[in-house]
C-alpha positions in Angstrom: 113.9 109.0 119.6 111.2 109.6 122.5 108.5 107.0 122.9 106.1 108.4 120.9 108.3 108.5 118.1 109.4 104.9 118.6 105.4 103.8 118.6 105.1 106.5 115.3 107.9 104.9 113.7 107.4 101.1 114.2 103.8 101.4 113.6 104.2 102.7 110.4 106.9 100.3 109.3 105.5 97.2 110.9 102.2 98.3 108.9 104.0 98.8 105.6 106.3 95.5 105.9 102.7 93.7 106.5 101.7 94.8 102.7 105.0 94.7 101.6 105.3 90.7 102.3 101.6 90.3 101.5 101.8 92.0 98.2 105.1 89.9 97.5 103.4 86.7 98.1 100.4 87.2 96.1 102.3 88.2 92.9 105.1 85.3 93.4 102.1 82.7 93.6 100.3 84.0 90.6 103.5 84.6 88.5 103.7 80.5 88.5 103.4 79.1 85.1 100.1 77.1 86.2 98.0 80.3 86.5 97.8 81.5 82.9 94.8 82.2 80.6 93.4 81.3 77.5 93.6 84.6 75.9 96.0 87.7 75.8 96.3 90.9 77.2 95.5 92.5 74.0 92.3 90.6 73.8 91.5 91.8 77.1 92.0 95.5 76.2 90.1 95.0 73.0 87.1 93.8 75.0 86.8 96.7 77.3 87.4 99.1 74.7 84.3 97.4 73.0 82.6 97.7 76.0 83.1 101.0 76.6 82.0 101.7 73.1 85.5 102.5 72.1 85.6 100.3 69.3 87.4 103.0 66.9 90.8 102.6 69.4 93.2 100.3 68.2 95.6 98.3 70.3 98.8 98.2 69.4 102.3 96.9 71.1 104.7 99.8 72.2 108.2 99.7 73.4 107.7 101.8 76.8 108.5 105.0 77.3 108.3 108.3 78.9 105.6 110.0 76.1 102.0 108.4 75.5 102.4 107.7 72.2 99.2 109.0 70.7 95.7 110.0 71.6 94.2 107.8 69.1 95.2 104.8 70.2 95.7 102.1 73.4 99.8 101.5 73.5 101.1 98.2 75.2 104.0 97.3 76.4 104.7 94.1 74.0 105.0 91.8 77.1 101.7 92.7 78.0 100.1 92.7 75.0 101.0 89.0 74.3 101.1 88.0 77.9 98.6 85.3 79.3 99.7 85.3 82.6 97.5 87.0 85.5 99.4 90.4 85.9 99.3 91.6 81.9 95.6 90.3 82.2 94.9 92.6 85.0 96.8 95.4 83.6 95.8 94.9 79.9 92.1 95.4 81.3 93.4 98.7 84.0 94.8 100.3 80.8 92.3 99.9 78.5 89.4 101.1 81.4 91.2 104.3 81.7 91.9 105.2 78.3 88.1 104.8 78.2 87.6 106.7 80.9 90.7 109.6 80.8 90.7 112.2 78.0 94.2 112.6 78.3 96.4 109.6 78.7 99.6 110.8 78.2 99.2 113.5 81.4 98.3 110.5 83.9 101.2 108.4 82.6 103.3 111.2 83.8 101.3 112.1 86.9 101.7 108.6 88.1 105.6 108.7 87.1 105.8 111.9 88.9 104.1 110.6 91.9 106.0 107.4 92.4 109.2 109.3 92.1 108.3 111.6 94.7 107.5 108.7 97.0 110.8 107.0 96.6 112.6 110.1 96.9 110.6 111.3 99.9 110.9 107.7 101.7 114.9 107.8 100.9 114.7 111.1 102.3 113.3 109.8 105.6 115.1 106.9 106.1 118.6 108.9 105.4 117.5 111.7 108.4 116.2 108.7 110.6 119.8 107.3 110.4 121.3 110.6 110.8 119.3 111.8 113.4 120.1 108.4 115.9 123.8 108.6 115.2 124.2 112.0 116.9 122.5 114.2 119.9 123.7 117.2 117.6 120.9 115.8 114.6 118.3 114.8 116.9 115.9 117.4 114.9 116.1 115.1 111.6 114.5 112.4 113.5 111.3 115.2 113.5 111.7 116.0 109.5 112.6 112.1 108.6 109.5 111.2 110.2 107.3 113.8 108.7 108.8 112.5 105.5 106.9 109.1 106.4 103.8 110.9 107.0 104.2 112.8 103.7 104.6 109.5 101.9 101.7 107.8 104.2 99.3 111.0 102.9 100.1 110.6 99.2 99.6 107.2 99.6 96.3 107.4 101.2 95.0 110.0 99.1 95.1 108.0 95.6 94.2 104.6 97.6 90.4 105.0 96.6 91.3 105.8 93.1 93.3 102.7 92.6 90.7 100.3 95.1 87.8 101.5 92.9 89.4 101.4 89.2 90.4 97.6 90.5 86.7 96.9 91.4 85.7 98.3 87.7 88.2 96.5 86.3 87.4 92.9 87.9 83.7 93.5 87.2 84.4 94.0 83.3 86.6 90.9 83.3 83.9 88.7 85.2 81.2 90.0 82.2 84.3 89.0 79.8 83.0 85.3 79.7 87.0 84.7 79.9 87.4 83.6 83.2 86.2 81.1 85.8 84.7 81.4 88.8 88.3 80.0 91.1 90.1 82.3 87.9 88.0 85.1 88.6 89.1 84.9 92.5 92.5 84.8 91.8 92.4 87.6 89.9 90.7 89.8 92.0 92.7 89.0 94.9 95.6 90.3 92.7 94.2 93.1 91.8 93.5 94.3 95.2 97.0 93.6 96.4 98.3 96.1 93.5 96.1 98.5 94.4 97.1 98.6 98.1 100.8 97.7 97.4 101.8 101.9 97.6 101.0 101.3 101.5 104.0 99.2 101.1 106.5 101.9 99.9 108.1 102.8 103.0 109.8 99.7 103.3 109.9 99.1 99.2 111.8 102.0 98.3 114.9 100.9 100.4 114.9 97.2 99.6 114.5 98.4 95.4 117.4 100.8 95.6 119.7 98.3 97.1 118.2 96.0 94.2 119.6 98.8 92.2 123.0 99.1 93.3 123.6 95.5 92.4 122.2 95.6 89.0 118.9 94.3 89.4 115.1 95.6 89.5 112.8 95.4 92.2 109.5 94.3 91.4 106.6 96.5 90.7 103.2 95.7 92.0 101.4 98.2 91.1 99.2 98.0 87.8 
């Protein structure tokens, strides 16, 4: 690679392992068994339903799965719905905002699937045509197409971000009018929040390290809400 692409290629990755380790920090501290609440995520969901003045939505616990269940109610995932710890909290409280603010649940659950597929895919991609394109003068042009594959990936990114930082502003104002939380809770919270919402910035360097977790039987963890 020329110079240019060097300064391309390690800014970008120097950038996204900053977020990556960041966003891994956060969420290992706040998964301790000290930070937990006083109510559930299904409490949380039913408040900002009320709030919203969706108080004819039930909440129920749902298996996940690829299809929204219904249109008439908010669907869980059980561990969510029961959990007390910080993350179902937060994405008890994301869920339930956007089914109050989304007509159609069911095509943003897919949208988002769709989306972070494409990422991983696109990143694999780009690491795959980086390799190839070192190990050979002949494949010098993948350098060009792995690295517009990173810029791909950085655009998608970057294009939802103020979607996700705004719905986590929302969402951390209607838990602070909750009456739930604590000021030092309330902190916590948000700072969790805001590391989800940036963690896609982090996907160049987490779609690698979760398919290796992959290959030897175990999951990579998910940041995003």
């Amino acid at each position: 690679m020329n110079p240019g692409h060097w300064f391309f290629f390690i800014g970008t990755v120097v950038v996204s392992l900053g977020f990556a380790l960041y966003g891994r920090w956060v969420f290992w501290k706040y998964k301790k068994p000290s930070y937990r609440t006083t109510v559930t995520g299904c409490e949380i969901a039913r408040f900002v339903l009320d709030k919203a003045g969706f108080v004819q939505v039930p909440v129920t616990p749902v298996e996940p799965s690829e299809e929204y269940p219904s249109t008439e109610g908010l669907f869980l995932e059980p561990k969510i719905y029961e959990g007390r710890d910080f993350l179902s909290i937060l994405r008890a409280a994301r869920q339930a905002f956007l089914k109050s603010q989304l007509s159609n649940m069911t095509f943003w659950v897919r949208l988002k699937k769709r989306m972070a597929f494409v990422i991983r895919f696109t990143v694999l991609a780009g690491w795959i045509l980086l390799v190839l394109g070192n190990s050979s003068p002949g494949f010098r042009f993948l350098v060009n197409l792995g690295l517009g594959c990173f810029v791909v990936v950085m655009s998608l990114v970057i294009f939802d971000l103020p979607f996700e930082l705004e719905v986590e502003e929302k969402t951390s104002k209607l838990l602070g009018h909750s009456g739930y939380f604590q000021p030092n809770e309330m902190a916590h919270l948000k700072k969790l929040g805001r590391a989800a919402a940036l963690s896609g910035l982090a996907a160049i360097v987490h779609a690698p390290f979760d398919k290796c977790l992959c290959l030897v039987g175990k999951k990579g963890v998910d940041y995003g809400l």
